[in-house]
VEXDREN-2710 file (C-alpha; in Angstrom, 1 decimal):
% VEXDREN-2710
k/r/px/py/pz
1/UNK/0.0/0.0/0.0
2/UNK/1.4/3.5/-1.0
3/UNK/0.7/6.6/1.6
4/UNK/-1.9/9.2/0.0
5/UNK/-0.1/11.7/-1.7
6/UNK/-0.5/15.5/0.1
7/UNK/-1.5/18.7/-2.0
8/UNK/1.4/21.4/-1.5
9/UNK/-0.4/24.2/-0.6
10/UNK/-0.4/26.9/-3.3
11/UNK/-1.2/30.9/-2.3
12/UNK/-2.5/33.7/-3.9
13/UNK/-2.0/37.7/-3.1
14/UNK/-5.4/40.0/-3.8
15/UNK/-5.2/42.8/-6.8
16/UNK/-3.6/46.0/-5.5
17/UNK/-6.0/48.8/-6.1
18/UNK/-4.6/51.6/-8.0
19/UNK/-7.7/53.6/-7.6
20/UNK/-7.1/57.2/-6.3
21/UNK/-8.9/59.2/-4.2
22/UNK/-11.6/60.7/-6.4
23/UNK/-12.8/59.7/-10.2
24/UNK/-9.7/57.1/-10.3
25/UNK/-7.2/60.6/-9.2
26/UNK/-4.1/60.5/-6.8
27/UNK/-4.1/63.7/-4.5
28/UNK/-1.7/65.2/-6.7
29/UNK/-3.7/65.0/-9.9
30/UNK/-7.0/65.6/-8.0
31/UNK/-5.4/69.3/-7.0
32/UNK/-3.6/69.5/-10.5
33/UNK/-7.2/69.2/-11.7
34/UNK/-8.6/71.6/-9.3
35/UNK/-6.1/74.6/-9.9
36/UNK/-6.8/73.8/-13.4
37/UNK/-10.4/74.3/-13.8
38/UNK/-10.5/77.3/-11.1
39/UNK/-7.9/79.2/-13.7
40/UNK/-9.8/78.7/-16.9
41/UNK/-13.1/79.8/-14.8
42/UNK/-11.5/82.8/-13.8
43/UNK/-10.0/83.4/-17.5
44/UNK/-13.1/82.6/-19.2
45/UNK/-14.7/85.1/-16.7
46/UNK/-11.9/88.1/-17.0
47/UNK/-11.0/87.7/-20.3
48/UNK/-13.5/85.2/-22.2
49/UNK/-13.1/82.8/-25.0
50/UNK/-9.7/84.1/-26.5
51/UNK/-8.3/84.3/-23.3
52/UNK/-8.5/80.6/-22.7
53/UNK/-7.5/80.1/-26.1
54/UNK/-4.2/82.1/-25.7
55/UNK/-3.3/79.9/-22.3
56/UNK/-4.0/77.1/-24.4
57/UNK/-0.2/76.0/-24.1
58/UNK/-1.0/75.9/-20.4
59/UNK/-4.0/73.3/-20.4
60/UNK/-1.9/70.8/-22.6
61/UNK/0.6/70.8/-19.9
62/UNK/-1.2/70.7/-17.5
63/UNK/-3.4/67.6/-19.4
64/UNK/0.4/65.6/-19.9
65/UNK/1.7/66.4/-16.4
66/UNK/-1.8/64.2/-15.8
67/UNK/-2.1/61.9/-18.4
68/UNK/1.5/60.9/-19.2
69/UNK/2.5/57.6/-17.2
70/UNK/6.1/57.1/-16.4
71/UNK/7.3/53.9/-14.2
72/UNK/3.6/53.3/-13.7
73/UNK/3.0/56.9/-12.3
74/UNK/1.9/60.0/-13.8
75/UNK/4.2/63.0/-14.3
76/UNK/2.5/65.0/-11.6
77/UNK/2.8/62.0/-9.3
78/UNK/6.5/62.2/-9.7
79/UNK/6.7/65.7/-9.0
80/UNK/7.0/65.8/-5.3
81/UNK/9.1/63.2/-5.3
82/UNK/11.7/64.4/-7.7
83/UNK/11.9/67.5/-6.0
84/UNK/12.8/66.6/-2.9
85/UNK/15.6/64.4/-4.6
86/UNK/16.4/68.2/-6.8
87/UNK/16.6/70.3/-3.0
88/UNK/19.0/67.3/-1.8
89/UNK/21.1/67.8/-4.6
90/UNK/21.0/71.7/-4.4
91/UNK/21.3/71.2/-0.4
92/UNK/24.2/69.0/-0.3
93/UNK/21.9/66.5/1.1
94/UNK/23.2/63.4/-1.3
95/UNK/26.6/63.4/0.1
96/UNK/27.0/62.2/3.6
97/UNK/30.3/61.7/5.6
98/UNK/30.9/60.2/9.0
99/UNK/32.7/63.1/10.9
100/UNK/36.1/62.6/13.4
101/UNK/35.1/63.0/16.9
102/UNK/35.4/66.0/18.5
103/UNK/33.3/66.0/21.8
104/UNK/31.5/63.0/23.8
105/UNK/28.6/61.0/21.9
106/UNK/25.5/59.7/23.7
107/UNK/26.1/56.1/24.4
108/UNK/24.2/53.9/22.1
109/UNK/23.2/56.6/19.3
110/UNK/23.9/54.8/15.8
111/UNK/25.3/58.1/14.1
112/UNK/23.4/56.7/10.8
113/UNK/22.4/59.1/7.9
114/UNK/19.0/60.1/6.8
115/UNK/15.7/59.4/8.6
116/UNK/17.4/57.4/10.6
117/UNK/19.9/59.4/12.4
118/UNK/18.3/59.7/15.7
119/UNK/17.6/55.9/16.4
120/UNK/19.9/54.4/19.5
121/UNK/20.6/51.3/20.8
122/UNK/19.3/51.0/24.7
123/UNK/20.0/47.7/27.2
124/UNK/18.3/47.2/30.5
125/UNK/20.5/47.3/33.1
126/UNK/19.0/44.1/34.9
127/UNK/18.7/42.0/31.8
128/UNK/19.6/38.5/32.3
129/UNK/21.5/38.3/29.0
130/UNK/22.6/41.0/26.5
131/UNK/19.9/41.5/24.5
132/UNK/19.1/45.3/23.5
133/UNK/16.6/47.1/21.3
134/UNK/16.8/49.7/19.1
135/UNK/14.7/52.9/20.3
136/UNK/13.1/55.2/17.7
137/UNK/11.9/58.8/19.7
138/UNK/10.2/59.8/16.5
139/UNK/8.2/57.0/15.9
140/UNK/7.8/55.7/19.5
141/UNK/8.8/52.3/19.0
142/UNK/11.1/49.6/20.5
143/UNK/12.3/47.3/18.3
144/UNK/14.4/43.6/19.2
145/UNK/16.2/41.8/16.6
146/UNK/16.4/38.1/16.2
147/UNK/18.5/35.9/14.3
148/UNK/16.8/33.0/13.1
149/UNK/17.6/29.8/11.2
150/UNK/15.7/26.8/9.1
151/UNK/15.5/23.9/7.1
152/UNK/15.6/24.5/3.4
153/UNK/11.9/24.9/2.8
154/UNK/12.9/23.2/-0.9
155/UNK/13.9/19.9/0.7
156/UNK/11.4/19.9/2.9
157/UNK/8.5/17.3/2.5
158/UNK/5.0/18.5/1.3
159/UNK/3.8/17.9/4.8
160/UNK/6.3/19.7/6.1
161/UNK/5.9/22.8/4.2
162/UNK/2.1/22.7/4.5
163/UNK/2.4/22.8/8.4
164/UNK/5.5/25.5/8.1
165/UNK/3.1/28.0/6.0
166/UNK/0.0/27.3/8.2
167/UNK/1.8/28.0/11.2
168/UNK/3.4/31.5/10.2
169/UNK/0.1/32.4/9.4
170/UNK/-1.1/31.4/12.8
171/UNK/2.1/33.1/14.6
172/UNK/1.0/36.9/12.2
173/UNK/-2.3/35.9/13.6
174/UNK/-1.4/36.0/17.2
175/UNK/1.1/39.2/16.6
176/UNK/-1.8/41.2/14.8
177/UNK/-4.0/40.9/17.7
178/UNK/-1.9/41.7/19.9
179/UNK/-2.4/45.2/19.1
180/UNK/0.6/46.9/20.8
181/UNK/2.9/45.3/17.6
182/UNK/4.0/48.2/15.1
183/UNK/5.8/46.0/12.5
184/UNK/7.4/42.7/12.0
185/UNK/10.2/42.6/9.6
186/UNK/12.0/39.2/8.4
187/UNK/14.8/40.4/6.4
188/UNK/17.4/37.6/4.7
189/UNK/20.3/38.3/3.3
190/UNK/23.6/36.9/2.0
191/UNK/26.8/38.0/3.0
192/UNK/29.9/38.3/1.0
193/UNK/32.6/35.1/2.5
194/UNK/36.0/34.3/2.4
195/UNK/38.4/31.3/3.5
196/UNK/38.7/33.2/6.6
197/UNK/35.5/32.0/8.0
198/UNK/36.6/28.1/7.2
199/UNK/40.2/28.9/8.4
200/UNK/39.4/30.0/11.8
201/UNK/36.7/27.4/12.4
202/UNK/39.4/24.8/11.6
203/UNK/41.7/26.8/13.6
204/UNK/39.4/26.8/17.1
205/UNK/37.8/23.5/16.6
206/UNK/39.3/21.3/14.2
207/UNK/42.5/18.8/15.0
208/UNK/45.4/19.1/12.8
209/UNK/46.5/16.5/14.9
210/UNK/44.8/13.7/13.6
211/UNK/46.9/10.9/11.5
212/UNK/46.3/11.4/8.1
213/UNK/42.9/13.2/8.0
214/UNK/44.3/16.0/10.0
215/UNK/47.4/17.0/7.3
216/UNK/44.3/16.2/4.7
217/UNK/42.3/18.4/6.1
218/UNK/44.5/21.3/6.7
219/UNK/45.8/21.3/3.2
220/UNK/42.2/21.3/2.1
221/UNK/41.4/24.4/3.9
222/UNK/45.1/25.9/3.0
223/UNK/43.5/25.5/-0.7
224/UNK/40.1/26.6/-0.1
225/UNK/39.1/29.7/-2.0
226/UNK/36.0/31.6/-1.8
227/UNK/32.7/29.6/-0.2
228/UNK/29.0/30.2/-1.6
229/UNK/27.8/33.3/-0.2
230/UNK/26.4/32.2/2.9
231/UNK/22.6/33.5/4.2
232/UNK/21.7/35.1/7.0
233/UNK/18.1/35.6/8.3
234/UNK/16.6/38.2/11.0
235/UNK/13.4/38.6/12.8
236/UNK/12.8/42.4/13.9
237/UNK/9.6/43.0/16.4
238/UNK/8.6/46.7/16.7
239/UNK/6.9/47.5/19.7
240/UNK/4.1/50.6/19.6
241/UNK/5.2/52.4/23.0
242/UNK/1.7/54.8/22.7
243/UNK/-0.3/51.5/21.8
244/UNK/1.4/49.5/24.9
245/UNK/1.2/52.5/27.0
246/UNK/-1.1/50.7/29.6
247/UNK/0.9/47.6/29.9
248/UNK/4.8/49.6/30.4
249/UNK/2.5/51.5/33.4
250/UNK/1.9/48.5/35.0
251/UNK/5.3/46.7/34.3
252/UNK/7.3/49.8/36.2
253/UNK/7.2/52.4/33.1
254/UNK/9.8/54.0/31.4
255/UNK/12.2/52.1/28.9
256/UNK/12.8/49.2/31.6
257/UNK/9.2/48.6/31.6
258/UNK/8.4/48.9/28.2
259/UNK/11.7/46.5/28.1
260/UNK/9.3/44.4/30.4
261/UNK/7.0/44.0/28.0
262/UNK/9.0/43.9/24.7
263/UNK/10.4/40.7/26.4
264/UNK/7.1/38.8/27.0
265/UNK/5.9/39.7/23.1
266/UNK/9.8/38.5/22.3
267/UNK/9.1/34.9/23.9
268/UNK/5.5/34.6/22.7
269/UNK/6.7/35.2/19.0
270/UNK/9.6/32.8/18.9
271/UNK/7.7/30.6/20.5
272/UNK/5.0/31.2/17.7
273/UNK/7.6/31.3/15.2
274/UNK/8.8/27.2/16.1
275/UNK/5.7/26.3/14.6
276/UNK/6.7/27.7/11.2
277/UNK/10.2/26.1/11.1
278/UNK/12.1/29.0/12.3
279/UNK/14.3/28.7/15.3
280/UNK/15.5/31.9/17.3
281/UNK/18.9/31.3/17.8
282/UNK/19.4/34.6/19.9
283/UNK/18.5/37.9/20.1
284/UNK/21.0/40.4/19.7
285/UNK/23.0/42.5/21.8
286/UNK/23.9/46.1/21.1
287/UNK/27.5/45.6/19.3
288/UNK/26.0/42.7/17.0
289/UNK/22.8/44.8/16.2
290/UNK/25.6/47.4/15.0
291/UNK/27.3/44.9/13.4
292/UNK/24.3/43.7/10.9
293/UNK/24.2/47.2/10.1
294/UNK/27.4/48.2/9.5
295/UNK/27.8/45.2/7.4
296/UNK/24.9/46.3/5.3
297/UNK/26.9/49.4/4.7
298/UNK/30.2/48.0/4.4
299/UNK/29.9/44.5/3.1
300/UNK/33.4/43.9/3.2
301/UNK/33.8/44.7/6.7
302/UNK/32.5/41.5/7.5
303/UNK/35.7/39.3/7.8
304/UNK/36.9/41.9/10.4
305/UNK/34.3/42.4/12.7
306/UNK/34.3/38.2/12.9
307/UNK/38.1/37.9/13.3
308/UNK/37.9/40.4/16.4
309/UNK/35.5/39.3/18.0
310/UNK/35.1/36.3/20.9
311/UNK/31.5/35.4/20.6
312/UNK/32.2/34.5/17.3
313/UNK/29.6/36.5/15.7
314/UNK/30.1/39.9/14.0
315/UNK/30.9/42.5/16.8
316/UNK/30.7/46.8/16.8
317/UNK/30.8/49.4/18.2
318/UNK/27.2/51.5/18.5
319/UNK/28.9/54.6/17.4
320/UNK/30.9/52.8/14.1
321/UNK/27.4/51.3/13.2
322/UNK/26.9/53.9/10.2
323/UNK/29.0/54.3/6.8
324/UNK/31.9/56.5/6.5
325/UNK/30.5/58.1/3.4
326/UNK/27.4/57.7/1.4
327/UNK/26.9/59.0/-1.9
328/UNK/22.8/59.3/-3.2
329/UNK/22.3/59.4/-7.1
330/UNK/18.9/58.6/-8.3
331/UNK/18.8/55.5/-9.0
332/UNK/21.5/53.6/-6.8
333/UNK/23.1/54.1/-3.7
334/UNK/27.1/54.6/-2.9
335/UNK/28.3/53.8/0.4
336/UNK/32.1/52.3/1.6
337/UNK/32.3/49.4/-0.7
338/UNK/29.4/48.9/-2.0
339/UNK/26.6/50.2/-4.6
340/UNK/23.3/49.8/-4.0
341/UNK/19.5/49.5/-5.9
342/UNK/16.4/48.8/-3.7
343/UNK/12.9/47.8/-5.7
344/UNK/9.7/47.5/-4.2
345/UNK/7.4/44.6/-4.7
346/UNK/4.9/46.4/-6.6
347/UNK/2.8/43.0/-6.9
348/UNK/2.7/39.9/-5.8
349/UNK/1.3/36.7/-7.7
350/UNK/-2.2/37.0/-8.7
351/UNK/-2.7/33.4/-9.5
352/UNK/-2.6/30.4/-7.8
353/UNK/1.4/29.5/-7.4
354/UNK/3.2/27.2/-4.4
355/UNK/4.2/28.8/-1.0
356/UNK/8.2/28.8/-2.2
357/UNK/7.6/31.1/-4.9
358/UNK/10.4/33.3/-4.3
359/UNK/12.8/30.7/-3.9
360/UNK/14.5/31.2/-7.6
361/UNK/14.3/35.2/-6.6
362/UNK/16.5/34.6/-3.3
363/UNK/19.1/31.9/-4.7
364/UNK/19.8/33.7/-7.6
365/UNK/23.6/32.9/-8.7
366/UNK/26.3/35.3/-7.8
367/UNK/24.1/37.7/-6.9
368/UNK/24.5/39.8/-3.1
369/UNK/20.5/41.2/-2.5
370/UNK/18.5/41.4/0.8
371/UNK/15.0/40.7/0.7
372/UNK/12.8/42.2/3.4
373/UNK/9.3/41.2/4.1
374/UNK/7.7/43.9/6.7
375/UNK/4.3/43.1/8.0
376/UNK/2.0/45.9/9.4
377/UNK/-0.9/44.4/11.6
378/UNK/-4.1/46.6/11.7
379/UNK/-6.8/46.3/13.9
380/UNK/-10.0/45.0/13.5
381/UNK/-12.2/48.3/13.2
382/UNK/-9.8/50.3/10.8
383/UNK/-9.5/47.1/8.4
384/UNK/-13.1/46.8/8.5
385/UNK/-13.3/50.8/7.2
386/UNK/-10.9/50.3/5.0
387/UNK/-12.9/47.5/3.3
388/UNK/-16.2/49.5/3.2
389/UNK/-14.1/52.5/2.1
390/UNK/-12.8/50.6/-1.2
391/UNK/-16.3/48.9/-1.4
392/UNK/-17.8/52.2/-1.7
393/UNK/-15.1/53.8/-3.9
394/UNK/-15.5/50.9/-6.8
395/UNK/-19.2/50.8/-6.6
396/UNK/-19.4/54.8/-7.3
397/UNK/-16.9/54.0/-10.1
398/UNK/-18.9/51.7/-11.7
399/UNK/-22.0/54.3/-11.0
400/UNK/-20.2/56.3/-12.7
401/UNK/-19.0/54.8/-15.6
402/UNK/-22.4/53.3/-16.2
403/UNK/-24.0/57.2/-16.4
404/UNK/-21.2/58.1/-19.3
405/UNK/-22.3/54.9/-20.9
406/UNK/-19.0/53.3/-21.1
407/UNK/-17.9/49.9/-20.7
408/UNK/-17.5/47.6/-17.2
409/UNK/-14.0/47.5/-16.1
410/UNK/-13.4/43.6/-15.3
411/UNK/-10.4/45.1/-13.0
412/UNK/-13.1/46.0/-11.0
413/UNK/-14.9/43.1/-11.0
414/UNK/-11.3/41.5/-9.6
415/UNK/-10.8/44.0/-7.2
416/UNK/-14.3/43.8/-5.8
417/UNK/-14.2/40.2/-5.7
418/UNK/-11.0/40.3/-3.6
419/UNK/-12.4/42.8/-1.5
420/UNK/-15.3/40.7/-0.3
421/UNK/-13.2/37.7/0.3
422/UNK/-10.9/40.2/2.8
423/UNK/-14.3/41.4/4.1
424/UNK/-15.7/37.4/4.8
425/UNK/-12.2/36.8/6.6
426/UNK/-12.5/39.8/8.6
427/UNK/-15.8/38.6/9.8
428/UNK/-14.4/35.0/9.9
429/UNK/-12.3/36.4/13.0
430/UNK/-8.9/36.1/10.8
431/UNK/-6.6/38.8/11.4
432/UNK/-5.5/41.5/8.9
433/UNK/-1.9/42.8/7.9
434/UNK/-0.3/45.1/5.4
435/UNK/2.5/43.4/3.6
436/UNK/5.6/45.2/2.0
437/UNK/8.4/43.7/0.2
438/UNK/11.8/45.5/-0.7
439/UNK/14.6/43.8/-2.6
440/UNK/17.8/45.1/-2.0
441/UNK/20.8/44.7/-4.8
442/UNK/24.2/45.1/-4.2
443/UNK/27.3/44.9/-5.8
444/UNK/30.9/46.5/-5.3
445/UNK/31.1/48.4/-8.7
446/UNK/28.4/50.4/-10.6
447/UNK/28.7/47.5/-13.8
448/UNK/28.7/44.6/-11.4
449/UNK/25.3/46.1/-9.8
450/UNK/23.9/47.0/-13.0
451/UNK/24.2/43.1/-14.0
452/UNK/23.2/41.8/-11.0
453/UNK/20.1/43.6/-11.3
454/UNK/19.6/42.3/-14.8
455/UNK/19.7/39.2/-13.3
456/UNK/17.6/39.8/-10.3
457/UNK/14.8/41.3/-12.8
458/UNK/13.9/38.7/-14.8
459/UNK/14.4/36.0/-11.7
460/UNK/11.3/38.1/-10.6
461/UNK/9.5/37.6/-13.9
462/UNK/9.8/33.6/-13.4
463/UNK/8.8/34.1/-9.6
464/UNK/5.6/36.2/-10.9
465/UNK/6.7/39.1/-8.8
466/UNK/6.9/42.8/-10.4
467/UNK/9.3/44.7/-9.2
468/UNK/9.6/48.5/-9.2
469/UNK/13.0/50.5/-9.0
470/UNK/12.6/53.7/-6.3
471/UNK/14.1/56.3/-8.0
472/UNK/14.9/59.4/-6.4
473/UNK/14.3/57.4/-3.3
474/UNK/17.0/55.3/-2.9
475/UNK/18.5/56.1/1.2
476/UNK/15.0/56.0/2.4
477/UNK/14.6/52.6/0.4
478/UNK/17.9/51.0/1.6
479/UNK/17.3/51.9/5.3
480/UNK/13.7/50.1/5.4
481/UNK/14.8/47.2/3.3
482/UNK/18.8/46.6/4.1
483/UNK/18.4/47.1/7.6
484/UNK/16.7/44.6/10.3
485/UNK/14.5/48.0/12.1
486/UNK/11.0/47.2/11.2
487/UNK/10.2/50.8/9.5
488/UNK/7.4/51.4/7.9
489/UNK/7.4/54.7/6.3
490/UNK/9.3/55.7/3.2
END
């Protein structure tokens, strides 16, 4: 008799909406089109017919500033953006340099450029081990970083996988309704290696000793040249300090009770996480969390911060955490010794496809990228609005469409449909989250990167993922994608 043979379980991600605010209009075109129309009312009115007619030069812009689609947004959706990247430029803003130190830092602060200057790395005092948290003042959060390991989910048996995927969803289940969780980030990377790594492991535990197999050995890793890039994985938890307000009161308040708290959501998640086939092999302390992000920066600083330090993992120092120099242009990032391109995940697969999807986009040959998965949970009551909100929106679309007697939009009919399905799981008592994905490409010249993204592009295209380059928005990009946080906003 054979064993019944198990279905792999295949998912499917919703249609994103790209319906604007008003009439199928973003913000920007909605005031675009208000300024418009108020200006050839009040030249019709002064002036008349001719009037208009001379300022038509004006309305055409105005029409391809709205019309025109570049990158899958309209001119006039670019504009804020590129501006901001043109007053960087004109403000110096796209070069950034570590400076010497000339007085006393504050102990922890991360010295990192951009948005992110101002986050610090805080440990409680009475902490049974030397796990710290990285404290945002803007944002009010607290977030911990894990590192995490698993099985190959490719080798894994169908059963296997099954029960891995259903349990994540139950672990994003239990962190969503939580409600005092900001984000959860995974982030996996690869690192660059070199027969450093294999010589020093030989070097503490191996036994050149040994008849025969220890000379055999030692010659072997004498020989040994560059290893696979190996991967690293990271769980970041963000705690909402103004959402867990009640529960820091009545753990002592302040940063140690808020610490208090971050440590019982810590254990609850890891202990959620087993269930998916990850295993939390420590949390880190504040010179490895410093570390993972100066190795972001500086890839190559790697094989030093290992060879210095005793716990064997990557070790530095808070206030080294940040690049020496960064360089912004708009479509890549410069920073020690490496260039870097973020893209967003503009869509996932719409049709049916198995749970290890992006396994040919994350073992991509020769190529050095980080791929971040952040998770946003949302409560009950606003994903509810939310759902009547785009219920209502596509409806008076369709309303609308119907008076002008043009066609249905079957796009709508998709969207709709995925809508309702949200809504029934929303009612089913399942919880609700906002996923984000950033892909981050690097490379150690500006033709190397430019390949690997070839390369990284049409991986996506067998993986059914889109990707979208963020232009003019490259540091923000890198620091929410490259970097175990858990940031939301770009």
């Amino acid at each position: 008799m054979t064993a019944p043979s198990v279905a792999p379980v295949t998912v499917r991600f919703p249609h994103r909406s790209r319906r604007g605010i008003l009439l199928g209009l973003s913000l920007p075109q909605l005031v675009l089109v208000s300024c418009t129309l108020a200006l050839l009312l009040m030249t019709v009115i002064s002036t008349g017919l001719l009037g208009a007619v001379a300022l038509a030069p004006l309305w055409v812009a105005s029409g391809a500033l709205i019309a025109i689609r570049r990158h899958g947004r309209s001119l006039i959706d670019w504009a804020p953006i590129v501006t901001r990247y043109a007053h960087r430029r004109r403000t110096g803003q796209t070069h950034w340099l570590a400076r010497p130190l000339t007085r006393p830092r504050q102990d922890g602060v991360l010295h990192l450029p951009g948005t992110v200057a101002s986050l610090k790395v805080v440990t409680p005092g009475d902490s049974a081990n030397d796990a710290s948290a990285v404290h945002d003042p803007h944002q009010q959060t607290l977030t911990a970083i894990a590192r995490v390991s698993s099985r190959a989910f490719a080798l894994l048996e169908t059963t296997t996988q099954n029960h891995n995927v259903a349990g994540w969803g139950r672990a994003l289940a239990g962190i969503a309704r939580t409600g005092h969780v900001a984000t959860v980030q995974v982030l996996e990377r690869t690192v660059p290696d070199t027969r450093d790594t294999l010589a020093r492991h030989w070097s503490q535990q191996g036994h050149p000793e040994t008849p025969v197999a220890g000379q055999v050995y030692s010659e072997l890793v004498a020989s040994a040249g560059p290893a696979a890039a190996p991967h690293e994985a990271y769980l970041a938890i963000s705690l909402d300090l103004r959402a867990a307000k009640r529960l820091i009161s009545q753990a002592g308040g302040g940063l140690p009770g808020a610490f208090t708290v971050l440590e019982q959501t810590t254990s609850s998640i890891a202990q959620a996480a087993r269930s998916a086939g990850l295993m939390v092999t420590g949390w880190l302390s504040a010179r490895e969390i410093a570390a993972v992000i100066r190795t972001a920066y500086d890839p190559k600083a790697l094989s030093g911060l290992q060879q210095w330090s005793q716990s064997g993992q990557a070790e530095a120092d808070p206030a080294a955490a940040g690049p020496v120099v960064q360089v912004e242009e708009y479509d890549r990032l410069a920073t020690d010794s490496a260039r870097h391109a973020t893209y967003w995940v503009e869509d996932w697969p719409r049709t049916e496809t198995s749970a290890g999807f992006l396994h040919g986009l994350m073992f991509t040959a020769g190529v050095r990228r980080t791929l971040s998965l952040i998770y946003a949970p949302q409560g009950l009551e606003s994903a509810m609005r939310d759902v009547q909100r785009k219920k209502a929106a596509i409806i008076a679309d369709a309303n609308e469409r119907s008076r002008r007697g043009q066609v249905d939009s079957e796009a709508d009919s998709v969207e709709y449909a995925d809508v309702k399905t949200r809504e029934r799981q929303l009612l089913a008592g399942h919880a609700d989250v906002a996923l984000t994905g950033l892909l981050t490409v690097s490379a150690e010249t500006d033709a190397l990167l430019d390949a690997a993204c070839a390369q990284i592009e049409t991986a996506a295209v067998t993986a059914q993922v889109d990707l979208r380059r963020l232009n003019f928005q490259q540091p923000d990009a890198f620091a929410l994608g490259a970097l175990p946080l858990a940031r939301t906003a770009l």
